[in-house]
N, C-alpha and C positions, 0 to 999 in steps of 0.2 A: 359688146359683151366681152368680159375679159378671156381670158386665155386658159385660168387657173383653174384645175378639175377641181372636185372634192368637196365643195364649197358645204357646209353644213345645212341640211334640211331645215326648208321651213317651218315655225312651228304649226304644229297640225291643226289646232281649232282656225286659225289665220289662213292658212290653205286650203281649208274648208270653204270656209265662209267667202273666200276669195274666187272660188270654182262656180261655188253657184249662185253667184253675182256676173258670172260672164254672160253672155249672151246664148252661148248653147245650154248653159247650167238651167239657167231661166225658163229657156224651152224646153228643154226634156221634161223639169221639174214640173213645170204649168201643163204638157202634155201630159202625164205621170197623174196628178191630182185630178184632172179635169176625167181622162179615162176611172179611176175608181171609183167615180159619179159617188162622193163623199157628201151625204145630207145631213141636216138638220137634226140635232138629238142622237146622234149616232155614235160609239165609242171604234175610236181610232187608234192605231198602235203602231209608233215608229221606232222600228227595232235599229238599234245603233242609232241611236239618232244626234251624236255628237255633240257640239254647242248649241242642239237647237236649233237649226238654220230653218227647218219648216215647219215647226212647231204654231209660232204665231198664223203664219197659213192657215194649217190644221183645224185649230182654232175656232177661227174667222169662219168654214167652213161649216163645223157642224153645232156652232151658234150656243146660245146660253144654254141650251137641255143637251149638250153632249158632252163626251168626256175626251181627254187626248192624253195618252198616254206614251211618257218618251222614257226610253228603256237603254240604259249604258252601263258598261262595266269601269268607264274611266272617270277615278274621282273629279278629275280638274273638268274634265269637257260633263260632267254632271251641273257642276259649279257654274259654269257659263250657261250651260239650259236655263238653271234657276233662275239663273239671273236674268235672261231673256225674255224668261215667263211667268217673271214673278207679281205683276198686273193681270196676268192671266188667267182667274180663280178655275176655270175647266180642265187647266191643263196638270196633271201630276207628272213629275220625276220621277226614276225608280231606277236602282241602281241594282243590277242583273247580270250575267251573261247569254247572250242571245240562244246557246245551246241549253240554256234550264229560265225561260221569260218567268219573270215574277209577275203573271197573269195567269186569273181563273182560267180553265177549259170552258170555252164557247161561249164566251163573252164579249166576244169582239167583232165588231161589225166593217171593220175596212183595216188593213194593214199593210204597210210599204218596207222594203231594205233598199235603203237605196246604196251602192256602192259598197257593201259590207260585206256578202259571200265572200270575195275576193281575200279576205283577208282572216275569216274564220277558221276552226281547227279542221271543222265537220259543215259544208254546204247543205247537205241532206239532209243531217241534224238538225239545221237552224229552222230548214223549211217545214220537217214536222214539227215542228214546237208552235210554228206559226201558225199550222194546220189546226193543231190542240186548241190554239188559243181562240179562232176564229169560232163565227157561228154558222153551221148554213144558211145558205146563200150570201156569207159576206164575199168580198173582194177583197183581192192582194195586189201590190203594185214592188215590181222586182226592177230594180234596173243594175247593172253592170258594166264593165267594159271587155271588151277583146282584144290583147297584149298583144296578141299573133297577127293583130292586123295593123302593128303602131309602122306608119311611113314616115322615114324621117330622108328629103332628100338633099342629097349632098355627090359629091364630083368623085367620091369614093363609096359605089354602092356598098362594096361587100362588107367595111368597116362600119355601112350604115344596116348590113343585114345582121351582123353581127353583134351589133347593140341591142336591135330588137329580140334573137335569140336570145340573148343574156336576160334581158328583160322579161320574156317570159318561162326560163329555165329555173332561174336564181332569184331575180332580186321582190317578182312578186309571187306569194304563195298560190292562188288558185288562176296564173295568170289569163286562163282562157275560158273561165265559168260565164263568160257573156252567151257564147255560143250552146253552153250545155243548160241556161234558164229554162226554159221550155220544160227541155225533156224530165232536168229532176224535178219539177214543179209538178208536171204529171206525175211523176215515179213517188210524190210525195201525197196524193190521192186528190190533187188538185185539176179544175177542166181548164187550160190556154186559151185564152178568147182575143187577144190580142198577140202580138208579137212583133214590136217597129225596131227600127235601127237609126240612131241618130252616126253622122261622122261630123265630131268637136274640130275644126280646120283652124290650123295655128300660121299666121304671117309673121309675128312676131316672134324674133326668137328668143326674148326676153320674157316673158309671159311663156311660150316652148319650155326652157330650161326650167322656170320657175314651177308649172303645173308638169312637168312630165320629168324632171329631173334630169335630164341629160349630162349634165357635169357631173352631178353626184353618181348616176349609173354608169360611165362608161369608167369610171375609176376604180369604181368596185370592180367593173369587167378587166379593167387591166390588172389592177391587183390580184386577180384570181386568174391570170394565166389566157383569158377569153380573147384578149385584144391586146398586140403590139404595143408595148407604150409610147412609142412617136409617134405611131401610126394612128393612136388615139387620140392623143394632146395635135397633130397636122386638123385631122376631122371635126374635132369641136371645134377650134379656134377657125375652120373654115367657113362653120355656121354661117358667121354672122358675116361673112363675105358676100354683099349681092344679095337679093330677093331670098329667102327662106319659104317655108312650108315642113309641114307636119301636120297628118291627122292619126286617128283612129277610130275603131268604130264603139257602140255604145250600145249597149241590146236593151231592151224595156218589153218586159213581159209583164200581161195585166190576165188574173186566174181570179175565178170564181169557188166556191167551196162549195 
């Protein structure tokens, strides 16, 4: 791994698509589907749902009599749905923001965010709109991550507590809505019937960097005063010194209406 912080973000529908092609992505996502016991003729609704990544899934699931409904505010990752799903005739695009869904009230019979809380205006917001949209007794399928539990080890813990600090103070917005799924889900009029924890475990710290940013964040952390800059630029270039690891955890909550 080189040495050099900063390095530009990957692009986003690529990082997407790249996540849930790994083997934990695979699992959570297939535990995730298989818990919202999604049938036959049923309409579906994957809020944020990016370029599509489970859309075809979706699909496949509730077969020629159901509808699937994938709901984004970003024109380009619209663009890459269509284009995923455009063999698809069940599946509609619809371009939204997750806090006002362009879906009737109680029309919806299974709905997922996968990894999107984290990054909205209003958590709470997004959840009752999913409320609105659903119909009783549908299912919801939430999953997230928890920033506060990112381990990253290295021969200098505190520059490595330090990153994770950063990490969930600055560089993500709702960094530790893994932990608080549950309770706004209830607080959202919804019942918790499930509630699992995956930990995504990185050997690689080339796949590390790339899915968790670690060159791009610790530069933003130096730049903003968080982290020593030799002290930063010694610790990443240490990384890839000898065996690595990194995890964190991943919360998946499944609510009925």
């Amino acid at each position: 791994m080189s040495s050099t912080l900063g390095t530009p973000p990957p692009d986003q529908a690529s990082y997407m698509l790249r996540a849930a092609a790994s083997d934990t992505g695979r699992a959570y996502k297939r535990q995730t589907l298989d818990l919202l016991d999604i049938r036959a003729g049923q309409t579906v609704l994957d809020v944020g749902c990016g370029p599509g990544t489970d859309l075809p899934t979706l699909a496949e699931r509730v077969g020629d009599g159901g509808t699937v409904i994938g709901v984004d505010r970003d024109p380009g990752m619209l663009a890459l749905a269509r284009a995923r799903t455009e063999d698809l005739r069940r599946v509609e695009i619809r371009e939204g923001d997750a806090h006002a869904l362009p879906v009737e009230p109680g029309t919806v019979d299974r709905a997922k965010a996968d990894r999107v809380l984290m990054h909205v205006a209003d958590p709470a917001g997004v959840l009752a709109q999913m409320y609105r949209a659903t119909r009783p007794g549908a299912r919801i399928g939430l999953a997230e991550p928890d920033w506060d539990t990112l381990i990253v080890d290295a021969e200098d813990l505190e520059t490595s507590r330090a990153f994770t600090r950063y990490t969930t103070a600055e560089a993500v917005r709702h960094a530790t809505i893994g932990r608080s799924l549950a309770r706004l889900a209830g607080q959202a009029g919804f019942r918790v019937e499930e509630v699992l924890a995956t930990t995504p475990v990185f050997r690689d710290v080339h796949d590390a960097d790339h899915t968790l940013g670690l060159g791009r964040t610790m530069q933003k952390a130096i730049d903003a005063g968080h982290v020593d800059r030799d002290r930063g630029h010694r610790w990443f270039a240490g990384l890839s010194q000898g065996p690595f690891y990194a995890s964190f955890t991943l919360v998946s909550v499944i609510c009925s209406r």
